[in-house]
N, CA, C and O atoms as CSV, one atom per row, in Angstrom:
chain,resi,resn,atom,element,x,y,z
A,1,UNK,N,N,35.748,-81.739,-93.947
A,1,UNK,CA,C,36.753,-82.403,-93.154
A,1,UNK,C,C,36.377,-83.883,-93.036
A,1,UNK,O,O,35.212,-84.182,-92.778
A,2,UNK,N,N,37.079,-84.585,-93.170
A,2,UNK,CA,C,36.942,-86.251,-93.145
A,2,UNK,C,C,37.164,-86.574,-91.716
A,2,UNK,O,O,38.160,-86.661,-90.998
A,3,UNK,N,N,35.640,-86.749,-91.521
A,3,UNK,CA,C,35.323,-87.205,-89.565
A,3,UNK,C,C,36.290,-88.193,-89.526
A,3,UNK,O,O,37.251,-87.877,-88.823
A,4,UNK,N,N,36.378,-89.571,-90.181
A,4,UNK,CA,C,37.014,-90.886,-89.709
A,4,UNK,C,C,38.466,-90.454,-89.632
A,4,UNK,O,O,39.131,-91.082,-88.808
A,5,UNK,N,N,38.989,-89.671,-90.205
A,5,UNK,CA,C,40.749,-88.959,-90.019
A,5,UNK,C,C,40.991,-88.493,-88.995
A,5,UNK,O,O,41.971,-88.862,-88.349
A,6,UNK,N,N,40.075,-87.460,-88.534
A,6,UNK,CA,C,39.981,-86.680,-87.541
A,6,UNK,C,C,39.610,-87.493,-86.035
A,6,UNK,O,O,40.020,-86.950,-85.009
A,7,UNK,N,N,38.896,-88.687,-85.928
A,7,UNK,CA,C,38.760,-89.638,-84.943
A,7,UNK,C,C,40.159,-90.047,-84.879
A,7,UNK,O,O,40.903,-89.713,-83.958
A,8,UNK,N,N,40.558,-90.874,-86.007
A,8,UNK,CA,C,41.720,-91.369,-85.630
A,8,UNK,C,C,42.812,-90.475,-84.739
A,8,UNK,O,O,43.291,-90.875,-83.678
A,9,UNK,N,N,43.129,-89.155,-85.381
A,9,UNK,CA,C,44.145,-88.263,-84.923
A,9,UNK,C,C,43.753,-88.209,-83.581
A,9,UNK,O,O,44.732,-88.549,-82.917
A,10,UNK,N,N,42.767,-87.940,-82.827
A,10,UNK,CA,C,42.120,-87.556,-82.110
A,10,UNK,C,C,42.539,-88.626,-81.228
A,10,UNK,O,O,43.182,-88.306,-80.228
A,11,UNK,N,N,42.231,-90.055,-81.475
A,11,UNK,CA,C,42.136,-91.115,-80.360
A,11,UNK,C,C,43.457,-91.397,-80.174
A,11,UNK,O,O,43.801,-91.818,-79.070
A,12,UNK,N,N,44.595,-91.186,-81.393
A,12,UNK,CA,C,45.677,-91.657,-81.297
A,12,UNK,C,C,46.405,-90.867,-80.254
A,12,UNK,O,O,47.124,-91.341,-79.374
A,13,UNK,N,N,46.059,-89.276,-80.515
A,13,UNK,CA,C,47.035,-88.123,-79.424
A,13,UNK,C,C,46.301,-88.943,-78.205
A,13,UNK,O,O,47.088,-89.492,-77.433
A,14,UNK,N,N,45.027,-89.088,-77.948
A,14,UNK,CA,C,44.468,-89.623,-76.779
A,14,UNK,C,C,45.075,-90.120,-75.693
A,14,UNK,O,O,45.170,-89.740,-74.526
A,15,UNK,N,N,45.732,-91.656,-76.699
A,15,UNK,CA,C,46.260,-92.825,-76.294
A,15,UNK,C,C,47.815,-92.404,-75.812
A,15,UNK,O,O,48.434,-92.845,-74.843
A,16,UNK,N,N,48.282,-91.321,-76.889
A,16,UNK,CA,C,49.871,-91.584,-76.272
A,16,UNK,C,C,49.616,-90.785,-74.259
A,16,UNK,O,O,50.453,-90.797,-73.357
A,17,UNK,N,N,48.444,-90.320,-74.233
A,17,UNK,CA,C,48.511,-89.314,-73.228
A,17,UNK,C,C,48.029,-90.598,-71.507
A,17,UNK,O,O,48.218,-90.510,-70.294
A,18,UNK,N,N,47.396,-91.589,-72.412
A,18,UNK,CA,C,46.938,-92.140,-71.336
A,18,UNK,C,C,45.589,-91.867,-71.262
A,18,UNK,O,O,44.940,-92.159,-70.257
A,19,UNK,N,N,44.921,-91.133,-72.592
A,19,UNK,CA,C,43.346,-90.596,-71.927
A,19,UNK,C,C,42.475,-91.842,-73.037
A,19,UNK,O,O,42.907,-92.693,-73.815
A,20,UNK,N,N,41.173,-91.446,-72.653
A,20,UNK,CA,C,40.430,-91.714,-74.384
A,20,UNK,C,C,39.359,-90.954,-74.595
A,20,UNK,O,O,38.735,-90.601,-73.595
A,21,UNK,N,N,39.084,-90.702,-75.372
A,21,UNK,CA,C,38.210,-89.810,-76.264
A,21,UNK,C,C,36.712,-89.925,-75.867
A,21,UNK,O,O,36.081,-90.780,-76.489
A,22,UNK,N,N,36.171,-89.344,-75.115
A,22,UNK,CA,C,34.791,-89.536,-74.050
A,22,UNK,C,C,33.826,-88.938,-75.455
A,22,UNK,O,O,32.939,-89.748,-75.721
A,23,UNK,N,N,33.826,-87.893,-76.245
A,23,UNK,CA,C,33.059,-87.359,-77.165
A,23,UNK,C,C,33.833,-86.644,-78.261
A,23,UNK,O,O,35.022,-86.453,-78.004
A,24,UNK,N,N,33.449,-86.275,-79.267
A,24,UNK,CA,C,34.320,-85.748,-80.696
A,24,UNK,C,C,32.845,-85.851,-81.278
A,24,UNK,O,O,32.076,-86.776,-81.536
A,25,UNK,N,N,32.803,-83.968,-81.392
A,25,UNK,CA,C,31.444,-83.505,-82.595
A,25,UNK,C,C,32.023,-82.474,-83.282
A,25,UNK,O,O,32.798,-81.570,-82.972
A,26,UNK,N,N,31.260,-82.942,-84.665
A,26,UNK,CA,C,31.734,-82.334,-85.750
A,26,UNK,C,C,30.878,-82.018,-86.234
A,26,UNK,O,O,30.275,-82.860,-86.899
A,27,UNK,N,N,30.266,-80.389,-86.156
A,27,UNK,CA,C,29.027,-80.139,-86.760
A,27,UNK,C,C,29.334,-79.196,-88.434
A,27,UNK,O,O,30.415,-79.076,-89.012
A,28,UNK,N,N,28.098,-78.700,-88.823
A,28,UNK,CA,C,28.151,-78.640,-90.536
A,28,UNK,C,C,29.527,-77.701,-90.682
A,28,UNK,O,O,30.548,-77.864,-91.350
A,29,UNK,N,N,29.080,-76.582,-89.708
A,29,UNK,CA,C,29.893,-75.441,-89.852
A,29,UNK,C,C,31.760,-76.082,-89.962
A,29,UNK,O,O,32.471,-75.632,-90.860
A,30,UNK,N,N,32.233,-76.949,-89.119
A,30,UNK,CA,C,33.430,-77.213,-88.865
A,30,UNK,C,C,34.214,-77.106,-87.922
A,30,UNK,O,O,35.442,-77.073,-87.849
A,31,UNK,N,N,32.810,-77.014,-86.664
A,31,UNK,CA,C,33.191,-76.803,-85.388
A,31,UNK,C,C,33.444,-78.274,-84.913
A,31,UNK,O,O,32.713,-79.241,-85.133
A,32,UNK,N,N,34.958,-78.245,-84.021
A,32,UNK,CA,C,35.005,-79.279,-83.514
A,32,UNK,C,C,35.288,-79.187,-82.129
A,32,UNK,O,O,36.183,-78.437,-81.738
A,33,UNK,N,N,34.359,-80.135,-81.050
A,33,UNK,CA,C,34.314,-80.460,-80.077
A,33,UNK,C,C,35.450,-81.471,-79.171
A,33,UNK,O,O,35.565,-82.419,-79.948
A,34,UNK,N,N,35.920,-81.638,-78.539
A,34,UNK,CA,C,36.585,-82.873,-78.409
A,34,UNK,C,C,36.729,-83.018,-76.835
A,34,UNK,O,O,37.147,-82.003,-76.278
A,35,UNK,N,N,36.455,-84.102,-76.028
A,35,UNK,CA,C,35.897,-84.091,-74.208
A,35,UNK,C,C,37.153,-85.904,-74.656
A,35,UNK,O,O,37.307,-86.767,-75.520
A,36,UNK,N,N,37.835,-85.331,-72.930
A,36,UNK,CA,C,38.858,-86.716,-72.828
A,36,UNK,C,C,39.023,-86.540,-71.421
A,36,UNK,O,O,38.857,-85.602,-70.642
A,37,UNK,N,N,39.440,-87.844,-71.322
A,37,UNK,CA,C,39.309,-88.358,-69.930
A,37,UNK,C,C,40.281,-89.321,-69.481
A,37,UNK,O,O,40.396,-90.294,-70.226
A,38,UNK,N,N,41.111,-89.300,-68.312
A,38,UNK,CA,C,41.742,-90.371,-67.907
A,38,UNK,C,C,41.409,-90.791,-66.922
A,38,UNK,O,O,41.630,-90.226,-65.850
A,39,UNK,N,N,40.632,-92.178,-67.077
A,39,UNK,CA,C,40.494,-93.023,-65.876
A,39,UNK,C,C,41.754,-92.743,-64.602
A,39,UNK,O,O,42.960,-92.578,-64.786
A,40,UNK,N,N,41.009,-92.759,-63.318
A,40,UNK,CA,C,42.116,-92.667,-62.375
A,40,UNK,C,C,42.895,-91.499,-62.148
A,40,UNK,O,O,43.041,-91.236,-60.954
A,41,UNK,N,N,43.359,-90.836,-62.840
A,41,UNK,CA,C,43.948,-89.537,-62.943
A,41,UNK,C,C,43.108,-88.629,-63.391
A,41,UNK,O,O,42.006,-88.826,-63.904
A,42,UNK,N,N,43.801,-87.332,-63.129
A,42,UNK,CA,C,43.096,-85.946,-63.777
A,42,UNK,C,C,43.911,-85.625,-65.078
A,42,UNK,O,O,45.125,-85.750,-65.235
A,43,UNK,N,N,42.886,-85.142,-66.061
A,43,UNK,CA,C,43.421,-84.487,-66.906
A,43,UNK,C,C,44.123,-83.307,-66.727
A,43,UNK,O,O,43.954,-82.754,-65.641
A,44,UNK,N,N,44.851,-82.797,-67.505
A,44,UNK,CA,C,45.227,-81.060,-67.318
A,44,UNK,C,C,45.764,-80.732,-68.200
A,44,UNK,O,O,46.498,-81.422,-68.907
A,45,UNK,N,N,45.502,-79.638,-68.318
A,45,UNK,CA,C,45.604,-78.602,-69.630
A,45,UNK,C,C,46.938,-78.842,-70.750
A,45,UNK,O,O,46.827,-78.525,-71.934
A,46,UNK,N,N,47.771,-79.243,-70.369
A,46,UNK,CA,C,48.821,-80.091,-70.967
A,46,UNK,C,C,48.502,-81.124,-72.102
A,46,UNK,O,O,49.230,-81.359,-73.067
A,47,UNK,N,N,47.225,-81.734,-71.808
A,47,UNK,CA,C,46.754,-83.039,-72.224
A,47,UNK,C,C,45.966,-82.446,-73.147
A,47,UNK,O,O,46.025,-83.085,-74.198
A,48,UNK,N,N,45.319,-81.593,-73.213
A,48,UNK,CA,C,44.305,-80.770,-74.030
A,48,UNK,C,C,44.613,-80.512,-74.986
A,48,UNK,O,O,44.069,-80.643,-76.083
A,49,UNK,N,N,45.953,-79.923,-74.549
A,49,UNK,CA,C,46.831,-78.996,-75.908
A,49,UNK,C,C,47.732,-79.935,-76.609
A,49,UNK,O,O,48.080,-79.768,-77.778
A,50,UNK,N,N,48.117,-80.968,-75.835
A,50,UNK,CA,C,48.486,-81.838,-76.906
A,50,UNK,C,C,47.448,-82.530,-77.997
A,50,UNK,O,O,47.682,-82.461,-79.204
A,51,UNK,N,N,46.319,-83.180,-77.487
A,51,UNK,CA,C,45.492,-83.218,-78.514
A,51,UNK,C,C,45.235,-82.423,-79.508
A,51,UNK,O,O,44.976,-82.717,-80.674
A,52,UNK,N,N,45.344,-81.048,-78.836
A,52,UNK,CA,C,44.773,-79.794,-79.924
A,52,UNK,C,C,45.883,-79.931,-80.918
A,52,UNK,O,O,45.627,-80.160,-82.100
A,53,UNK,N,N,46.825,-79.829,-80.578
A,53,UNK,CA,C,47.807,-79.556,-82.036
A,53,UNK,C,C,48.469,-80.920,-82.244
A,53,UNK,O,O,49.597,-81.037,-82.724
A,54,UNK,N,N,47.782,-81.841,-81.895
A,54,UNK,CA,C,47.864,-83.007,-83.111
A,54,UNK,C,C,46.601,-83.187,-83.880
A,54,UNK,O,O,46.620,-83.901,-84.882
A,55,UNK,N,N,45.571,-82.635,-83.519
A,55,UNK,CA,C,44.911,-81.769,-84.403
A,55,UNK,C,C,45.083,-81.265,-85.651
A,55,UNK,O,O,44.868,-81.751,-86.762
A,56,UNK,N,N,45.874,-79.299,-84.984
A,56,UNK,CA,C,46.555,-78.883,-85.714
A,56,UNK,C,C,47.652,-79.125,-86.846
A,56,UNK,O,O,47.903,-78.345,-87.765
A,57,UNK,N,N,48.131,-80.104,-86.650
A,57,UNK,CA,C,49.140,-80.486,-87.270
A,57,UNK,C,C,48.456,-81.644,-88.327
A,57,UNK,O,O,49.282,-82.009,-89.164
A,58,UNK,N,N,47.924,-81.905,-88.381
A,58,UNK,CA,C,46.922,-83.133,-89.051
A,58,UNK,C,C,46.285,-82.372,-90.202
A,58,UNK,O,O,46.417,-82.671,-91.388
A,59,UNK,N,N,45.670,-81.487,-89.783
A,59,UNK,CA,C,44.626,-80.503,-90.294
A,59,UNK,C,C,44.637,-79.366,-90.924
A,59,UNK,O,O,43.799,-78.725,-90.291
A,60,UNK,N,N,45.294,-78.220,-92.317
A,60,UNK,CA,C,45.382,-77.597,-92.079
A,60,UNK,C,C,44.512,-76.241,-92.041
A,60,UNK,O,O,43.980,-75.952,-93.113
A,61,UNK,N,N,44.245,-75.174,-90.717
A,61,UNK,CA,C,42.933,-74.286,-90.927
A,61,UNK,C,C,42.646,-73.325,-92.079
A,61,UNK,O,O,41.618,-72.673,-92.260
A,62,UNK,N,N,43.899,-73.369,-92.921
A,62,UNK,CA,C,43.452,-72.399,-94.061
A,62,UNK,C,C,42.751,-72.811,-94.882
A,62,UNK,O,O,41.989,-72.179,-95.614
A,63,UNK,N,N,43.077,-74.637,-94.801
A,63,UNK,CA,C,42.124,-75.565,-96.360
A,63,UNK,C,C,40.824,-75.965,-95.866
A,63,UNK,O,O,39.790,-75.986,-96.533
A,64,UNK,N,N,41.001,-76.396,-94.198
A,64,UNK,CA,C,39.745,-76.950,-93.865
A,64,UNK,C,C,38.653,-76.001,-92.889
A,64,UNK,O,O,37.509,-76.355,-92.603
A,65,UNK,N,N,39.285,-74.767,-92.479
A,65,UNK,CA,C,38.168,-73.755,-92.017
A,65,UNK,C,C,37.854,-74.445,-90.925
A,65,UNK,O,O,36.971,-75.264,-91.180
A,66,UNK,N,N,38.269,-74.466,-89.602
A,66,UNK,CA,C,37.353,-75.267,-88.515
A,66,UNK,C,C,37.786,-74.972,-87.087
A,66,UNK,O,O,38.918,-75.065,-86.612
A,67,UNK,N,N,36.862,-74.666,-86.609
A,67,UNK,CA,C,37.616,-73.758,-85.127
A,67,UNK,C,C,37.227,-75.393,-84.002
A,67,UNK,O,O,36.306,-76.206,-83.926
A,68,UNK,N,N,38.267,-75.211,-83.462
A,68,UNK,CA,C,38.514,-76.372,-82.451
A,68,UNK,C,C,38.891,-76.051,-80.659
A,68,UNK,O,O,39.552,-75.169,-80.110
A,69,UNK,N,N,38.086,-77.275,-80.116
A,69,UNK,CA,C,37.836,-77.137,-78.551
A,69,UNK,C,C,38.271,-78.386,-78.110
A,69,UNK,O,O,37.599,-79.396,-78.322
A,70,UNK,N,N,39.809,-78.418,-77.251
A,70,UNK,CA,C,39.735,-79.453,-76.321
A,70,UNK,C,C,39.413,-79.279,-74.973
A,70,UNK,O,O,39.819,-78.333,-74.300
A,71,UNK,N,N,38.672,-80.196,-74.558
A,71,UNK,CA,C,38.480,-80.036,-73.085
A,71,UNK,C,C,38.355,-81.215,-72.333
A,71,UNK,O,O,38.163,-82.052,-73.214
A,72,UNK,N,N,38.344,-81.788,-71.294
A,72,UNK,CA,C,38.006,-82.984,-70.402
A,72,UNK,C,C,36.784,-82.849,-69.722
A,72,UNK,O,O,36.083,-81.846,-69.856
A,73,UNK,N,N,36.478,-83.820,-68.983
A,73,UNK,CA,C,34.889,-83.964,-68.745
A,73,UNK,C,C,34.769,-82.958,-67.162
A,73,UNK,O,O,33.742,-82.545,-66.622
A,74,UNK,N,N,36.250,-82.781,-66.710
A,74,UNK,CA,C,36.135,-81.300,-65.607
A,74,UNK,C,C,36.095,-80.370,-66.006
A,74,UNK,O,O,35.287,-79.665,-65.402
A,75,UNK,N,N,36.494,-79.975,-66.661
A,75,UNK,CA,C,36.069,-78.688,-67.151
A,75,UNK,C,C,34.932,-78.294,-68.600
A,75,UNK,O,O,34.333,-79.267,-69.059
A,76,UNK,N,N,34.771,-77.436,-69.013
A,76,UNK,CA,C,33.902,-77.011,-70.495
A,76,UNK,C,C,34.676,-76.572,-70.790
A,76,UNK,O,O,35.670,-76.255,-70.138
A,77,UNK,N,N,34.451,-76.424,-71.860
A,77,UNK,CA,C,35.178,-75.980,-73.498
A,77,UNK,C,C,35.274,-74.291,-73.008
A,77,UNK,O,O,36.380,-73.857,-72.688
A,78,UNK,N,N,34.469,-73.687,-72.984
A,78,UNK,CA,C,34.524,-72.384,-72.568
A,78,UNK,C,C,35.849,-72.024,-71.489
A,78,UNK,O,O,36.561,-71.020,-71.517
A,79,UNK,N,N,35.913,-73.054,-70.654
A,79,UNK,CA,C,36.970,-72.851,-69.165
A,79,UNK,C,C,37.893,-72.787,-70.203
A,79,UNK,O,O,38.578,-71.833,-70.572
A,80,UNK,N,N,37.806,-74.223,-70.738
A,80,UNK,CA,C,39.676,-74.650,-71.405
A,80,UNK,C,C,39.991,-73.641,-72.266
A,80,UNK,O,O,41.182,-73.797,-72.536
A,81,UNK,N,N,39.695,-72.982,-72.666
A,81,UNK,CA,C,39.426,-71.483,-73.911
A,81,UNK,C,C,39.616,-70.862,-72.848
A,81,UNK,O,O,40.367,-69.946,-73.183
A,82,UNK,N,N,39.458,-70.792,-72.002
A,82,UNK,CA,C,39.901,-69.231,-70.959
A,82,UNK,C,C,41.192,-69.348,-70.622
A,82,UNK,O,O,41.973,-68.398,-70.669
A,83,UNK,N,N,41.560,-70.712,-70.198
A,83,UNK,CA,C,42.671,-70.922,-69.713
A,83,UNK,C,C,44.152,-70.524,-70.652
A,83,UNK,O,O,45.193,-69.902,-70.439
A,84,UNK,N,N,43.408,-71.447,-72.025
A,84,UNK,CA,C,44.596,-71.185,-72.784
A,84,UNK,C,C,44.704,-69.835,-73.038
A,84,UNK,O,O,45.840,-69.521,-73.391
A,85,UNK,N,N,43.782,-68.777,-72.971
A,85,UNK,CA,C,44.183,-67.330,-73.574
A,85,UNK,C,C,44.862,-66.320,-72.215
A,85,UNK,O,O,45.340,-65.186,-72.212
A,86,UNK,N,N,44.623,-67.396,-71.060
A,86,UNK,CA,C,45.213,-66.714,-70.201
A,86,UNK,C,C,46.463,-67.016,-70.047
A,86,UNK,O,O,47.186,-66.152,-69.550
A,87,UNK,N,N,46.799,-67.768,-70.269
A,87,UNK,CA,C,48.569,-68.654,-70.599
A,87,UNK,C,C,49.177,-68.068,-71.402
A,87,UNK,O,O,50.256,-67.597,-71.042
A,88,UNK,N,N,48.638,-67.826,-73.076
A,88,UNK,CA,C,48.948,-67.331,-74.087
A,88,UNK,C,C,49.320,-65.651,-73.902
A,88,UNK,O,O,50.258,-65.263,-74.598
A,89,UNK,N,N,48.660,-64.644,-73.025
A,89,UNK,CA,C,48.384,-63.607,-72.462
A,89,UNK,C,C,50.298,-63.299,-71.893
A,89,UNK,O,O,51.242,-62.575,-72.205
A,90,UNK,N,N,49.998,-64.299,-70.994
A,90,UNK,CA,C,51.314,-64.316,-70.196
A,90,UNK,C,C,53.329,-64.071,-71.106
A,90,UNK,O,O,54.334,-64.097,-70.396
């Protein structure tokens, strides 16, 4: 996966949201990390998932294999993964 593509996508969904991109790791496997933050305001799960599937949409997982985590600096990656499967559930 081409890190500098994936920053960009990343900072750009960021920006339309009002946040910016606090961390983005990309380790061998193709795990990607991604922590955002809006000064002054709270993030929320809204903001997450828009990043995620401009992501998604950037990226696709059948060519590039890569499991992906948005989260903000309140919550962990683990929460935001709970949340969405509890939404998704619904």
């Amino acid at each position: 996966m081409e890190e500098q593509k994936l920053l960009q996508v990343v900072q750009a969904a960021a920006k339309q949201l009002g946040c910016t991109v606090e961390s983005l790791t990309l380790d061998d496997d193709n795990n990607i990390e991604v922590v955002i933050d809006r000064p002054g305001s709270p993030v929320d799960l809204s903001d997450c998932e828009t990043v995620h599937r401009a992501v998604l949409a950037a990226f696709d997982r059948d060519i590039e294999d890569y499991a992906l985590t948005v989260s903000s600096l309140g919550i962990s990656g683990a929460e935001a993964d709970e949340m969405l499967n509890e939404i998704n559930d619904k």
